[in-house]
KOLBAKE-382283 format. One record per residue (C-alpha): residue number from 1; residue in one letter; x, y, z. Coordinates in steps of 0.5 Angstrom, whole numbers. Example, Ala and Ser with C-alpha at 12.3 -4.5 7.8 and 13.67 -1.06 7.14 Angstrom:
+------+------+-------+-------+-------+
| tiba | zagu |     X |     Y |     Z |
+------+------+-------+-------+-------+
|    1 |    A |    25 |    -9 |    16 |
|    2 |    S |    27 |    -2 |    14 |
+------+------+-------+-------+-------+
END
This chain:
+------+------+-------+-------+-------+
| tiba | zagu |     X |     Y |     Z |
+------+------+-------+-------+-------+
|    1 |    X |   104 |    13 |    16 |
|    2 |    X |   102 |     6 |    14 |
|    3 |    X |    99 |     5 |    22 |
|    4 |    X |    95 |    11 |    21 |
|    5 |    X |    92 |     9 |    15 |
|    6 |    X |    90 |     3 |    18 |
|    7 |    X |    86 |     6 |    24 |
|    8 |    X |    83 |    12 |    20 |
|    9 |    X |    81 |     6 |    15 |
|   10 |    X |    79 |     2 |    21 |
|   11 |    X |    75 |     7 |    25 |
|   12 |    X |    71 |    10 |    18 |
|   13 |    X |    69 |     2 |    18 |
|   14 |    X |    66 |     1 |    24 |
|   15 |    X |    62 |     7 |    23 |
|   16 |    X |    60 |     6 |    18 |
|   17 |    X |    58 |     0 |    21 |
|   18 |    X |    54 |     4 |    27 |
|   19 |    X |    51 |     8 |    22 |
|   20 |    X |    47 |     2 |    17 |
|   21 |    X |    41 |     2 |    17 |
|   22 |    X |    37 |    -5 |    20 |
|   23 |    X |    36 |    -9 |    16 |
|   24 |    X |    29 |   -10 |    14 |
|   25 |    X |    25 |   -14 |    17 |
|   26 |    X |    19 |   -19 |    15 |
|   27 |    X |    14 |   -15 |    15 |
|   28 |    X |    17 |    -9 |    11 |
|   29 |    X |    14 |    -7 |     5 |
|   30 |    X |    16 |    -6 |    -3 |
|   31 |    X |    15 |     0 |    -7 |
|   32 |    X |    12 |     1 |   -14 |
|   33 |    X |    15 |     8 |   -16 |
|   34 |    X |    15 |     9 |   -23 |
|   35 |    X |    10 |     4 |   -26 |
|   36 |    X |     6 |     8 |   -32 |
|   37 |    X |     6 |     3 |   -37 |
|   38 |    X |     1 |    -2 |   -36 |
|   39 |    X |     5 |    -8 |   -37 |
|   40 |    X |    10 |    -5 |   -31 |
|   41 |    X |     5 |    -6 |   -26 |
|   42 |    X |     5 |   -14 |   -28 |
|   43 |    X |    10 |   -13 |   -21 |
|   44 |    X |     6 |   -14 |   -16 |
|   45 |    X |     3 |   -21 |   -18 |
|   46 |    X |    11 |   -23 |   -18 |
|   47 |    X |     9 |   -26 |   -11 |
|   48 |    X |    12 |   -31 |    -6 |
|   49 |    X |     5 |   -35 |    -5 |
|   50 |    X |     2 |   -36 |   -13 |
|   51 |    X |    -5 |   -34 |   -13 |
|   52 |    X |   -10 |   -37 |   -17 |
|   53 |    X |   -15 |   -32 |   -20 |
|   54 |    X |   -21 |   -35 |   -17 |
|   55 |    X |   -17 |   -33 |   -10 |
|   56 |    X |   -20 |   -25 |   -10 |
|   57 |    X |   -27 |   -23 |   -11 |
|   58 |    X |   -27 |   -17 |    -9 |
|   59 |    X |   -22 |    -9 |    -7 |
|   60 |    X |   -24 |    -5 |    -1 |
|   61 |    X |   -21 |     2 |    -1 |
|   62 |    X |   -21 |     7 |     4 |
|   63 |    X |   -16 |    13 |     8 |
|   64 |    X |   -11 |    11 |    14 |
|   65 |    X |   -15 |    18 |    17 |
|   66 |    X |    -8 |    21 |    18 |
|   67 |    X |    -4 |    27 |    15 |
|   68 |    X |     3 |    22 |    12 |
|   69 |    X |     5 |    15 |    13 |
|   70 |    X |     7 |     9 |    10 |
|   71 |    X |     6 |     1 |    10 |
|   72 |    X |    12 |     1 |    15 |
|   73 |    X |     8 |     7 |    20 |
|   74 |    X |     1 |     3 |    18 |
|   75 |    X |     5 |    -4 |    21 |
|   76 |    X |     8 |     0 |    28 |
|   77 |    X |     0 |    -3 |    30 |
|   78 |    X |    -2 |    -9 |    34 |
|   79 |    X |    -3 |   -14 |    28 |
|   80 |    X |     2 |   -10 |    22 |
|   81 |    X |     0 |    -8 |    17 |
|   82 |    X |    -8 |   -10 |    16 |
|   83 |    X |    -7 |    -8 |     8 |
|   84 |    X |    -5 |   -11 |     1 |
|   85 |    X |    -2 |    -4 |    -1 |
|   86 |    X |    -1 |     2 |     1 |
|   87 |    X |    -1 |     9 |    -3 |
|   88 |    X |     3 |    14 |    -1 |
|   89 |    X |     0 |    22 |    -2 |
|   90 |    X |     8 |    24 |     0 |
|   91 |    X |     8 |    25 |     6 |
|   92 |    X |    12 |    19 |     9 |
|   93 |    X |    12 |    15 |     1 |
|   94 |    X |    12 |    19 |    -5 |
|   95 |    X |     6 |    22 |    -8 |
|   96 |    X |     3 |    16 |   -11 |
|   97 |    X |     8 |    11 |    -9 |
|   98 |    X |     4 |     4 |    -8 |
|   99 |    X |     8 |    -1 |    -3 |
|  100 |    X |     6 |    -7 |    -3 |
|  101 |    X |     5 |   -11 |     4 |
|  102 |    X |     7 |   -18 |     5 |
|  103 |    X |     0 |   -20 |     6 |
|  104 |    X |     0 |   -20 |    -1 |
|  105 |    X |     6 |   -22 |    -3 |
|  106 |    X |     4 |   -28 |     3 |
|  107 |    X |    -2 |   -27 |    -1 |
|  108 |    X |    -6 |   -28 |     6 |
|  109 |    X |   -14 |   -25 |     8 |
|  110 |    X |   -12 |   -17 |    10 |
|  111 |    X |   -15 |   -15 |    16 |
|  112 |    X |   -20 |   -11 |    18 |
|  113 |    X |   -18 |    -3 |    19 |
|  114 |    X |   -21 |     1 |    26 |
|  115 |    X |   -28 |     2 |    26 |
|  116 |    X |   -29 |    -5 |    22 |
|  117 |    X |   -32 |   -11 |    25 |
|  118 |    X |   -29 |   -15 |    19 |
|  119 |    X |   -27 |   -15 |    11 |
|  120 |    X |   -29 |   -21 |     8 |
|  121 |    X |   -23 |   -26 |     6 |
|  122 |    X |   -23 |   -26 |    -1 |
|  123 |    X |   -23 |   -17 |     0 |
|  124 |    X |   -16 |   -15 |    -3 |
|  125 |    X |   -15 |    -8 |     1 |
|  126 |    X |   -12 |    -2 |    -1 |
|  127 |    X |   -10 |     4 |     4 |
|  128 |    X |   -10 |    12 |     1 |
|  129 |    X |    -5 |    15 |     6 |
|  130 |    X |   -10 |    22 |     8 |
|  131 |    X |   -15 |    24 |    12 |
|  132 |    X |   -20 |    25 |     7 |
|  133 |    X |   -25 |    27 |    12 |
|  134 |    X |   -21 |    34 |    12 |
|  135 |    X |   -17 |    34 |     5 |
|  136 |    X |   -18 |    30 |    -2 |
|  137 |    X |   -13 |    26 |    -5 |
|  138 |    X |    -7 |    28 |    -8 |
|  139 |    X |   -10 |    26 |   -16 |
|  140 |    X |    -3 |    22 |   -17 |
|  141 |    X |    -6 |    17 |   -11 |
|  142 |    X |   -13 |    17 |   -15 |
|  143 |    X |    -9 |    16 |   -22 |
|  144 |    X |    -5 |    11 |   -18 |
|  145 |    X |   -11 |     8 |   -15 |
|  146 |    X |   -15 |     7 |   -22 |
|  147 |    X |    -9 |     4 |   -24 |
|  148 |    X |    -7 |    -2 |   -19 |
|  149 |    X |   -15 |    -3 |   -18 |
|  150 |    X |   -16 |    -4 |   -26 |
|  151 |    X |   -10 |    -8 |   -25 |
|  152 |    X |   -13 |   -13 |   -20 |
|  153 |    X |   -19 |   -13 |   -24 |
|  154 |    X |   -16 |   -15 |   -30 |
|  155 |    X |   -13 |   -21 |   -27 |
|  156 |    X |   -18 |   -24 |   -22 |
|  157 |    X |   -24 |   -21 |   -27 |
|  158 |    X |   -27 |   -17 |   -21 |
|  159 |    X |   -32 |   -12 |   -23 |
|  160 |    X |   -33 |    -5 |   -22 |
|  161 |    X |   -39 |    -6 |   -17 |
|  162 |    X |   -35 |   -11 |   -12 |
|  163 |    X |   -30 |    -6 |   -12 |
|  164 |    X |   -32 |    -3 |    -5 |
|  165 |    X |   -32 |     3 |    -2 |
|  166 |    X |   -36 |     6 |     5 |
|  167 |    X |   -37 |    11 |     8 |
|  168 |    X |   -36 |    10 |    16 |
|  169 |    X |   -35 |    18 |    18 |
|  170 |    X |   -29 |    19 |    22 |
|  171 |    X |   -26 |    12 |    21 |
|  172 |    X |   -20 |     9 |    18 |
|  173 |    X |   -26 |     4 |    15 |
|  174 |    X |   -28 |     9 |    11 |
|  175 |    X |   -26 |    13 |     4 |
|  176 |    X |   -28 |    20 |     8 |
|  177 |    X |   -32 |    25 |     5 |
|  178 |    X |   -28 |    28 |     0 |
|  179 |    X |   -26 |    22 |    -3 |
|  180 |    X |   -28 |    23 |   -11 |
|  181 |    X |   -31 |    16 |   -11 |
|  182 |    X |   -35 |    19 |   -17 |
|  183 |    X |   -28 |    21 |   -21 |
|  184 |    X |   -26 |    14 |   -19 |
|  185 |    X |   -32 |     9 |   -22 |
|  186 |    X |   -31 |    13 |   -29 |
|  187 |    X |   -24 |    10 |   -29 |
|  188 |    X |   -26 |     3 |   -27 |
|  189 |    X |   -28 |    -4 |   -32 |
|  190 |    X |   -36 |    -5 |   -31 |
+------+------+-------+-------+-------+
END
Protein backbone atom coordinates (compact mmCIF):
# COMPACT_ATOMS: atom_id res chain seq x y z
CA UNK A 1 0.00 0.00 0.00
CA UNK A 2 2.93 2.41 1.02
CA UNK A 3 4.64 1.74 -2.45
CA UNK A 4 1.67 2.32 -4.22
CA UNK A 5 1.26 5.68 -2.64
CA UNK A 6 5.00 6.33 -3.27
CA UNK A 7 4.36 5.72 -7.22
CA UNK A 8 1.05 7.69 -7.49
CA UNK A 9 2.96 10.60 -5.60
CA UNK A 10 5.90 10.36 -7.66
CA UNK A 11 4.03 9.76 -10.98
CA UNK A 12 1.36 13.21 -10.20
CA UNK A 13 4.86 15.04 -9.47
CA UNK A 14 6.55 14.39 -12.64
CA UNK A 15 3.48 15.43 -14.22
CA UNK A 16 3.17 18.36 -12.71
CA UNK A 17 6.39 18.87 -13.48
CA UNK A 18 5.94 18.12 -17.37
CA UNK A 19 2.84 20.01 -17.46
CA UNK A 20 4.32 23.88 -15.59
CA UNK A 21 4.62 26.42 -17.77
CA UNK A 22 8.15 27.94 -18.63
CA UNK A 23 9.45 30.06 -16.73
CA UNK A 24 9.37 33.67 -17.97
CA UNK A 25 11.86 34.88 -20.07
CA UNK A 26 13.75 38.39 -20.00
CA UNK A 27 11.57 39.83 -22.47
CA UNK A 28 8.25 38.94 -20.67
CA UNK A 29 6.01 41.68 -20.03
CA UNK A 30 4.14 42.69 -16.41
CA UNK A 31 0.41 43.66 -16.11
CA UNK A 32 -1.58 46.45 -14.57
CA UNK A 33 -4.89 45.08 -14.03
CA UNK A 34 -7.11 46.89 -11.91
CA UNK A 35 -5.51 50.26 -11.33
CA UNK A 36 -8.39 52.93 -11.04
CA UNK A 37 -7.06 54.89 -8.28
CA UNK A 38 -4.61 57.54 -9.37
CA UNK A 39 -2.04 56.78 -7.00
CA UNK A 40 -2.12 52.80 -8.37
CA UNK A 41 -0.79 53.71 -11.27
CA UNK A 42 2.31 55.06 -9.36
CA UNK A 43 3.30 51.06 -10.39
CA UNK A 44 4.90 51.53 -13.64
CA UNK A 45 7.69 54.13 -12.23
CA UNK A 46 8.83 50.84 -9.85
CA UNK A 47 11.49 50.24 -12.61
CA UNK A 48 14.84 48.38 -12.75
CA UNK A 49 16.76 51.62 -14.49
CA UNK A 50 15.74 54.80 -12.19
CA UNK A 51 14.51 57.32 -14.94
CA UNK A 52 15.24 61.06 -13.98
CA UNK A 53 12.18 63.14 -15.11
CA UNK A 54 14.31 65.03 -17.81
CA UNK A 55 14.54 61.60 -19.61
CA UNK A 56 10.92 61.45 -21.69
CA UNK A 57 9.72 64.55 -23.91
CA UNK A 58 7.38 62.91 -25.64
CA UNK A 59 4.23 59.74 -25.83
CA UNK A 60 3.62 58.31 -29.11
CA UNK A 61 0.54 56.17 -29.34
CA UNK A 62 -0.78 53.95 -32.30
CA UNK A 63 -2.63 50.36 -32.94
CA UNK A 64 -0.98 46.73 -33.20
CA UNK A 65 -3.07 46.68 -36.82
CA UNK A 66 -4.53 43.06 -35.47
CA UNK A 67 -7.65 41.89 -34.03
CA UNK A 68 -6.09 40.47 -30.53
CA UNK A 69 -2.65 40.36 -28.92
CA UNK A 70 -0.26 41.05 -26.11
CA UNK A 71 3.20 42.36 -25.28
CA UNK A 72 4.10 38.81 -25.45
CA UNK A 73 2.72 38.13 -29.08
CA UNK A 74 3.76 41.67 -30.15
CA UNK A 75 7.61 40.59 -29.02
CA UNK A 76 7.43 37.15 -31.18
CA UNK A 77 9.03 39.87 -34.15
CA UNK A 78 12.31 40.21 -34.87
CA UNK A 79 13.67 42.99 -32.28
CA UNK A 80 10.95 42.14 -29.26
CA UNK A 81 8.55 44.00 -28.33
CA UNK A 82 9.09 47.75 -29.94
CA UNK A 83 6.82 49.47 -27.14
CA UNK A 84 6.87 50.70 -23.64
CA UNK A 85 3.36 49.53 -22.75
CA UNK A 86 0.76 47.63 -24.39
CA UNK A 87 -3.20 47.89 -24.03
CA UNK A 88 -5.04 45.24 -24.18
CA UNK A 89 -8.53 45.28 -26.03
CA UNK A 90 -9.49 41.46 -24.62
CA UNK A 91 -8.65 39.42 -27.10
CA UNK A 92 -5.29 37.91 -25.80
CA UNK A 93 -4.99 40.40 -22.50
CA UNK A 94 -7.79 41.74 -20.55
CA UNK A 95 -10.09 44.67 -21.72
CA UNK A 96 -7.75 47.30 -20.97
CA UNK A 97 -5.12 45.58 -19.13
CA UNK A 98 -2.00 47.57 -19.59
CA UNK A 99 1.39 45.57 -19.76
CA UNK A 100 4.38 47.28 -19.17
CA UNK A 101 7.57 45.91 -21.29
CA UNK A 102 10.86 45.64 -20.35
CA UNK A 103 12.08 48.62 -22.60
CA UNK A 104 10.66 50.54 -19.76
CA UNK A 105 11.30 48.92 -17.21
CA UNK A 106 15.21 48.98 -18.65
CA UNK A 107 13.93 52.06 -19.49
CA UNK A 108 15.62 51.73 -22.97
CA UNK A 109 14.76 54.19 -26.30
CA UNK A 110 11.24 51.98 -27.85
CA UNK A 111 11.74 51.25 -31.41
CA UNK A 112 9.87 52.31 -34.33
CA UNK A 113 6.81 49.78 -35.26
CA UNK A 114 6.46 48.71 -39.13
CA UNK A 115 5.66 51.43 -41.52
CA UNK A 116 7.85 54.03 -39.25
CA UNK A 117 11.30 55.03 -40.29
CA UNK A 118 12.07 55.77 -36.68
CA UNK A 119 10.70 57.37 -33.19
CA UNK A 120 12.50 59.52 -31.76
CA UNK A 121 14.57 58.44 -28.57
CA UNK A 122 12.92 60.57 -25.84
CA UNK A 123 9.35 59.00 -27.19
CA UNK A 124 7.70 56.47 -24.75
CA UNK A 125 5.54 54.66 -26.97
CA UNK A 126 2.04 52.98 -26.23
CA UNK A 127 0.62 50.20 -28.32
CA UNK A 128 -3.47 49.92 -28.49
CA UNK A 129 -4.27 46.33 -29.29
CA UNK A 130 -6.90 46.40 -32.68
CA UNK A 131 -6.89 47.57 -35.95
CA UNK A 132 -8.52 50.35 -35.73
CA UNK A 133 -8.52 50.81 -39.57
CA UNK A 134 -11.44 48.62 -39.47
CA UNK A 135 -12.98 48.90 -35.40
CA UNK A 136 -12.49 51.55 -32.62
CA UNK A 137 -11.12 50.94 -29.41
CA UNK A 138 -12.98 49.24 -26.65
CA UNK A 139 -13.72 52.47 -24.32
CA UNK A 140 -11.96 50.73 -21.34
CA UNK A 141 -8.64 50.93 -23.58
CA UNK A 142 -9.51 54.71 -24.11
CA UNK A 143 -10.15 55.15 -20.30
CA UNK A 144 -7.12 53.15 -19.72
CA UNK A 145 -4.98 55.01 -22.24
CA UNK A 146 -5.88 58.86 -20.93
CA UNK A 147 -5.08 57.30 -17.68
CA UNK A 148 -1.53 56.02 -18.20
CA UNK A 149 -0.51 58.78 -20.61
CA UNK A 150 -1.86 61.64 -18.00
CA UNK A 151 0.35 59.58 -15.53
CA UNK A 152 3.42 60.14 -17.65
CA UNK A 153 2.67 63.41 -18.40
CA UNK A 154 2.47 64.30 -14.54
CA UNK A 155 5.67 62.63 -13.99
CA UNK A 156 7.94 63.89 -17.00
CA UNK A 157 5.73 67.21 -17.47
CA UNK A 158 4.87 66.28 -21.03
CA UNK A 159 2.34 68.48 -22.48
CA UNK A 160 -0.55 67.66 -24.44
CA UNK A 161 0.81 68.66 -27.76
CA UNK A 162 3.74 66.22 -27.48
CA UNK A 163 2.01 63.47 -26.85
CA UNK A 164 1.76 62.31 -30.46
CA UNK A 165 -0.52 60.47 -32.68
CA UNK A 166 -0.29 59.85 -36.86
CA UNK A 167 -2.19 58.96 -39.13
CA UNK A 168 -0.22 56.44 -41.48
CA UNK A 169 -3.19 54.48 -43.43
CA UNK A 170 -2.71 50.71 -42.86
CA UNK A 171 0.06 50.76 -40.90
CA UNK A 172 0.67 49.79 -37.28
CA UNK A 173 2.57 53.24 -37.27
CA UNK A 174 -0.33 55.03 -37.12
CA UNK A 175 -3.53 55.37 -34.73
CA UNK A 176 -6.09 54.12 -37.72
CA UNK A 177 -9.08 55.93 -38.72
CA UNK A 178 -11.30 55.45 -36.02
CA UNK A 179 -9.54 55.97 -33.18
CA UNK A 180 -11.20 58.84 -31.24
CA UNK A 181 -8.34 61.23 -30.94
CA UNK A 182 -10.61 63.92 -30.19
CA UNK A 183 -12.44 62.09 -27.12
CA UNK A 184 -8.63 61.22 -26.20
CA UNK A 185 -7.16 65.19 -26.29
CA UNK A 186 -10.25 66.13 -23.88
CA UNK A 187 -9.08 63.69 -21.30
CA UNK A 188 -5.41 64.84 -21.44
CA UNK A 189 -3.12 67.81 -19.32
CA UNK A 190 -2.67 71.06 -21.73
Amino acid sequence: MFTSLIAVLTFTSALLLALAPAPLTPDAASSLFAVDAPSSMDAIFNTEVASPTSRWKYVYIHHSRTPGGNAITLGQQTGGLTDHFVIGNGDGALDGEIQVGQRWNRQLSANPPAGATGIDPTCISICVIGDFDRTVPTPLQIRRLAQLVGTLQGRYHIGGDKVMVFNQPNTPASSGKYFPLTALREQLMP
